[in-house]
C-alpha positions in Angstrom: 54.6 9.1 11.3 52.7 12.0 13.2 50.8 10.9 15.8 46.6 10.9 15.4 45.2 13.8 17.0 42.4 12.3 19.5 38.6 13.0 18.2 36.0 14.7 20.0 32.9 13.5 19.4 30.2 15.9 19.6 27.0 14.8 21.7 24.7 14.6 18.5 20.8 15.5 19.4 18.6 12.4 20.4 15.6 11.9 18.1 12.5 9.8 18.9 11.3 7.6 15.9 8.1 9.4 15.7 9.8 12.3 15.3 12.1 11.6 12.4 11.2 13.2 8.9 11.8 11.4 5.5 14.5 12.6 3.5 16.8 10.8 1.1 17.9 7.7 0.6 22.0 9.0 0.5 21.2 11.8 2.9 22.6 11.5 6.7 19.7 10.3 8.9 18.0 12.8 10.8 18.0 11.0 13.8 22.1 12.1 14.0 23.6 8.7 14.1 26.0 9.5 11.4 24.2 7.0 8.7 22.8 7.4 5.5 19.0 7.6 5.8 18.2 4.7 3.8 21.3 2.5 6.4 19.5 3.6 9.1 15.5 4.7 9.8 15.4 4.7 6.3 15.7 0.8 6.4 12.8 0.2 8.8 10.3 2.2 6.1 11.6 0.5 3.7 10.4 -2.5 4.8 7.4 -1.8 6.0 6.7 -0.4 2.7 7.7 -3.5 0.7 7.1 -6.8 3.1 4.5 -8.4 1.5 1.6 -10.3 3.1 0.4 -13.0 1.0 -2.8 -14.0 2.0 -4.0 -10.3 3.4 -8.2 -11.9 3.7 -7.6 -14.6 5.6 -9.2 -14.5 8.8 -12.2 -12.6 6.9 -15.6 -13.8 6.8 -15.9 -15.0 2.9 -11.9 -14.4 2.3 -12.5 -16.0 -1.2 -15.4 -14.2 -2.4 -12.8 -10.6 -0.7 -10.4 -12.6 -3.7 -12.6 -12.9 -6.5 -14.0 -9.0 -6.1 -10.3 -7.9 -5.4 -9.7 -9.5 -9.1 -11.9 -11.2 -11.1 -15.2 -9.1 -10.6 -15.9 -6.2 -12.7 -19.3 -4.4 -10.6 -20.0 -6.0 -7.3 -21.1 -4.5 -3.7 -21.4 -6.0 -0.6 -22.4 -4.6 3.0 -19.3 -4.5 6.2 -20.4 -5.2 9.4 -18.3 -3.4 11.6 -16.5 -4.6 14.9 -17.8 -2.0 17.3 -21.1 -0.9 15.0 -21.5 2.0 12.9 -20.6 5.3 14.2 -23.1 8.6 14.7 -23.8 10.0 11.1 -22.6 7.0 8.9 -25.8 4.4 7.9 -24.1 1.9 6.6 -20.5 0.9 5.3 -20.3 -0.9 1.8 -17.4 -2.6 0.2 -17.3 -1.9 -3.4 -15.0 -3.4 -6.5 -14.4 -0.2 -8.3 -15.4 3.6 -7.5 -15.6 6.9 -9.5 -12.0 8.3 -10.7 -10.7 5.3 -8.8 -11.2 6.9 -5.2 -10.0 4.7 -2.2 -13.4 5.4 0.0 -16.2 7.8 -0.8 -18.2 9.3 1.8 -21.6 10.6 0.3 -23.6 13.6 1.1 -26.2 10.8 3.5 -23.4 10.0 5.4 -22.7 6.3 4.3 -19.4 5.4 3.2 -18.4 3.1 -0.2 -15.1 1.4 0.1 -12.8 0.5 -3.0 -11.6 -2.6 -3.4 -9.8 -2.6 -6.7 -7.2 -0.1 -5.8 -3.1 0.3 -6.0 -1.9 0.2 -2.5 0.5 1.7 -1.2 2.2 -1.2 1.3 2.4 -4.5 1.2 -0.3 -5.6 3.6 -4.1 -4.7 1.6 -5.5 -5.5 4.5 -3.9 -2.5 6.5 -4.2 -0.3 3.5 -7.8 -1.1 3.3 -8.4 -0.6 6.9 -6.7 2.7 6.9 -9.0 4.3 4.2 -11.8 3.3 5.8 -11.1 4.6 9.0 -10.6 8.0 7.8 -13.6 7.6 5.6 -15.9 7.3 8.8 -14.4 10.8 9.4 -14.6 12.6 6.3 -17.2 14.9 5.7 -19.8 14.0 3.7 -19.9 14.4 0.0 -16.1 13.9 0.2 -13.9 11.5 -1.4 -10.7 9.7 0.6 -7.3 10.0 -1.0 -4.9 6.8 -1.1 -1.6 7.1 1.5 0.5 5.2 2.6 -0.9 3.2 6.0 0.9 3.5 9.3 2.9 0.3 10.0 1.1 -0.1 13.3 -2.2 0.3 12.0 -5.3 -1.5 12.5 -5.9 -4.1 9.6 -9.4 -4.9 8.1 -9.5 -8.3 10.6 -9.2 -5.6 13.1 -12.3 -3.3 12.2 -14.8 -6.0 11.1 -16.7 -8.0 13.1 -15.8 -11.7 12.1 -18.9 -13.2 12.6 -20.8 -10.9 10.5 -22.4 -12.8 7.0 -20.4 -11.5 3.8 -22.5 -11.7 0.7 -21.6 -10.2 -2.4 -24.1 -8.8 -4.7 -23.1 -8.8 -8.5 -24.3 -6.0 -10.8 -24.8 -5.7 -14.2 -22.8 -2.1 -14.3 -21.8 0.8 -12.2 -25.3 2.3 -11.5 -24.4 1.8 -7.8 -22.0 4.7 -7.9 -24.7 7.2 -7.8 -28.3 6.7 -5.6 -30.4 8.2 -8.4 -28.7 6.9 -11.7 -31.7 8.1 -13.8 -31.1 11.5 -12.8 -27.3 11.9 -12.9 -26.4 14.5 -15.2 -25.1 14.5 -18.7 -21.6 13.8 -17.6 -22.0 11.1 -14.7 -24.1 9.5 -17.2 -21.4 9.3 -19.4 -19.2 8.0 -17.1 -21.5 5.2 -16.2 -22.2 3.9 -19.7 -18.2 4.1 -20.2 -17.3 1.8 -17.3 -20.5 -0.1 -18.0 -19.2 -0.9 -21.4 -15.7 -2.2 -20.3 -17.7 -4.6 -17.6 -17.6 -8.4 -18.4 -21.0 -9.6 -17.6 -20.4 -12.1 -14.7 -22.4 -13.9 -12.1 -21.8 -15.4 -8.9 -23.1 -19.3 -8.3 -25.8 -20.0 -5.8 -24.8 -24.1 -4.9 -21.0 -23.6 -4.2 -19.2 -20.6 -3.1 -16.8 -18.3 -4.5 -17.3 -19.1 -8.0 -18.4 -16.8 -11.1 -19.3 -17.4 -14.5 -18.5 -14.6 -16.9 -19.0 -13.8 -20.4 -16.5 -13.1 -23.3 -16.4 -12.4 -27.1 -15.1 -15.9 -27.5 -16.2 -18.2 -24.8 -17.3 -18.0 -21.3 -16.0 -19.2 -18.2 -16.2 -20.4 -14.8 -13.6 -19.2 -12.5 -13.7 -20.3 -8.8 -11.6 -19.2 -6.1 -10.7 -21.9 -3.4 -9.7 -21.9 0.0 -7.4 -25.2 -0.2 -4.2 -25.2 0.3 -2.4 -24.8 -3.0 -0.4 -28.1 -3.2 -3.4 -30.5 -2.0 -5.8 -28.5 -4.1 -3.4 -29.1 -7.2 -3.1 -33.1 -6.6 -6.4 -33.1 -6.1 -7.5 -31.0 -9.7 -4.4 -33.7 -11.1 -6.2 -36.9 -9.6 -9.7 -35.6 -11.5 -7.9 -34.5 -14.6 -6.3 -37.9 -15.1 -9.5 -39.8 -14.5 -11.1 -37.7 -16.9 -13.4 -36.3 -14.3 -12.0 -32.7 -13.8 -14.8 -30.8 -17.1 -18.0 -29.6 -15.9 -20.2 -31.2 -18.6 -19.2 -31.5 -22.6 -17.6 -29.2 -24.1 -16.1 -27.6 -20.8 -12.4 -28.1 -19.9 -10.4 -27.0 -17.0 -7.6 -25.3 -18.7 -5.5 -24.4 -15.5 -5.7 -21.7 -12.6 -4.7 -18.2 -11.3 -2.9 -17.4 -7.7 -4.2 -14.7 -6.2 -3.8 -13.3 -2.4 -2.5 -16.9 -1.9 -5.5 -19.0 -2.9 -5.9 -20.9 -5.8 -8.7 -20.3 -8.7 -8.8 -23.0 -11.4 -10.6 -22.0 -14.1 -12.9 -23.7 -17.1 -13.7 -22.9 -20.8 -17.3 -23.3 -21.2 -19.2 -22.8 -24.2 -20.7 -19.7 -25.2 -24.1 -21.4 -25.2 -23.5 -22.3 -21.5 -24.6 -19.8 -19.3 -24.3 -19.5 -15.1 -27.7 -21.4 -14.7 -26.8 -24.1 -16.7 -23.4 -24.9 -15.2 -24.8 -24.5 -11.1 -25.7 -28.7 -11.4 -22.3 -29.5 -13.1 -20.4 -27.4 -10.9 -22.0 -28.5 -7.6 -21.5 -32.4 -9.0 -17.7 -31.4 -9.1 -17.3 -30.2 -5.7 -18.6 -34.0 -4.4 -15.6 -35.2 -6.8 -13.3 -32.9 -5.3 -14.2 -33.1 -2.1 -13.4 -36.8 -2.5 -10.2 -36.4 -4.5 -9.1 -33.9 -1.2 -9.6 -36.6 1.0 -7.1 -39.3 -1.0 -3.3 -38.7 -0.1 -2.0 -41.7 -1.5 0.5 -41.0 -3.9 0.0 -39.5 -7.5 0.1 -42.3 -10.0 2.5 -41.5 -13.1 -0.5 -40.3 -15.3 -1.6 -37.9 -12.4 1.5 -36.6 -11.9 1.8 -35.6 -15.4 -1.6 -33.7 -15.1 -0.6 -31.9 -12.1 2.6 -30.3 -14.2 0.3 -29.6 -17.1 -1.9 -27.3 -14.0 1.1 -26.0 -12.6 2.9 -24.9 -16.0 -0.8 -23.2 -16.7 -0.8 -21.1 -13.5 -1.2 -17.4 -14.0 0.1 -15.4 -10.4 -2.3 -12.3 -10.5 -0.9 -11.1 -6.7 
């Protein structure tokens, strides 16, 4: 057999990871190492892309209420306190469920900057994605609307930016009038934007005696849907211990008919009757969080009844995020 001719390796260019483009997945990584792209750098974007961070509030003053606008709210607002104050030319910062043509961030012509909530993001992490917009938001020039991107991996996040002992208080509206400062005077075709989104809203309402939770209004029935902070698996024996005992409605004709997961918190939610509105059901639902508080405390074991109600909750649970 002829003899293997020996192989000079050629000295291949050294690349720093800052300085290494995107290309495709099958293509030979820029940085020269011989590798496909998506074997090699490729892998490290990939990940930071997809790793998902489950509970991307937490740490957040109000991280349930961040929840509930993130996905159960149709028109809400609520003012940001930021970390190291508010920056020459920019009044105020408000966080808002839904903006115009679905922008990220707005900043307007006054200088004060609207941040979307209710956005596709481009990572896994909300919270970096978030912080990201609203960074180059406080830079924009005014009148200018912020595109979506994808956010550095080293990024700030929002626990980063916001000062964390700042009050967060969401204020529910009616519809989208926010959007503009002078709805009566928009013209023809904001108008008409407004009364579309407006139309699409479901009327909703946050409770005053317990936090986190919001009645809203549908053709059929209302409900009560209340985003917790408990951890999911106590929450559930707890909701199973109530259920069982026949202690888990919030009045008659009100049922809790299971719960969502969303940013890893858990919101059970109740039918109510259409007659019921959000006043009537702040006494029942303020009674219920005495009865849960108690049933939270308990960690003896589920009797056989409760354990059948907890896997009646758990085959009803809707995972939103």
């Amino acid at each position: 057999m002829a003899k293997k001719r020996p192989q000079t390796k050629a000295k291949r260019p050294q690349i720093t990871d800052g300085e290494i483009p995107v290309v495709g997945a099958r293509e030979p990584c820029p940085c020269g190492s011989g590798r496909r792209y998506k074997a090699c750098h490729g892998r490290a974007a990939a990940q930071a892309a997809t790793e998902l961070v489950h509970r991307p509030f937490e740490g957040l003053p109000g991280e349930c209420d961040w929840v509930a606008l993130r996905e159960l709210v149709p028109a809400a607002t609520a003012e940001l306190t930021l970390k190291d104050g508010l920056p020459e030319g920019v009044p105020s910062v408000t966080l808002a469920t839904v903006l115009p043509m679905a922008w990220p961030a707005l900043r307007r012509d006054d200088g004060s900057v609207l941040l979307g909530l209710q956005n596709d993001t481009a990572s896994g992490d909300i919270s970096r994605d978030l912080a990201d917009t609203l960074q180059r938001a406080l830079t924009t020039e005014p009148g200018t609307p912020v595109q979506g991107r994808r956010a550095p991996a080293d990024g700030p996040r929002l626990q980063d930016l916001i000062d964390l002992d700042s009050a967060f208080e969401p204020v529910v509206h009616s519809g989208f009038e926010f959007w503009v400062p002078d709805a009566e005077n928009a013209t023809p075709e904001v108008t008409a934007s407004l009364e579309r989104a407006n139309a699409a809203a479901i009327p909703t309402v946050r409770l005053t005696g317990v936090d986190a939770a919001y009645w809203c209004e549908t053709p059929d029935k209302n409900h009560l849907r209340w985003v917790m902070p408990h951890p999911e698996e106590q929450l559930l024996d707890a909701l199973a211990r109530l259920h069982a005992a026949g202690t888990s409605s919030l009045g008659e004709g009100t049922r809790l008919v299971g719960s969502f997961r969303a940013h890893g918190l858990t919101v059970p939610v109740w039918d109510l009757p259409g007659s019921v509105g959000a006043e009537e059901i702040e006494k029942p639902a303020a009674e219920f969080a005495e009865r849960l508080a108690a049933a939270l405390a308990t960690d003896a074991p589920l009797t056989p009844d409760e354990r059948r109600a907890r896997g009646g909750l758990t085959n009803r649970q809707v995972t939103l995020s």
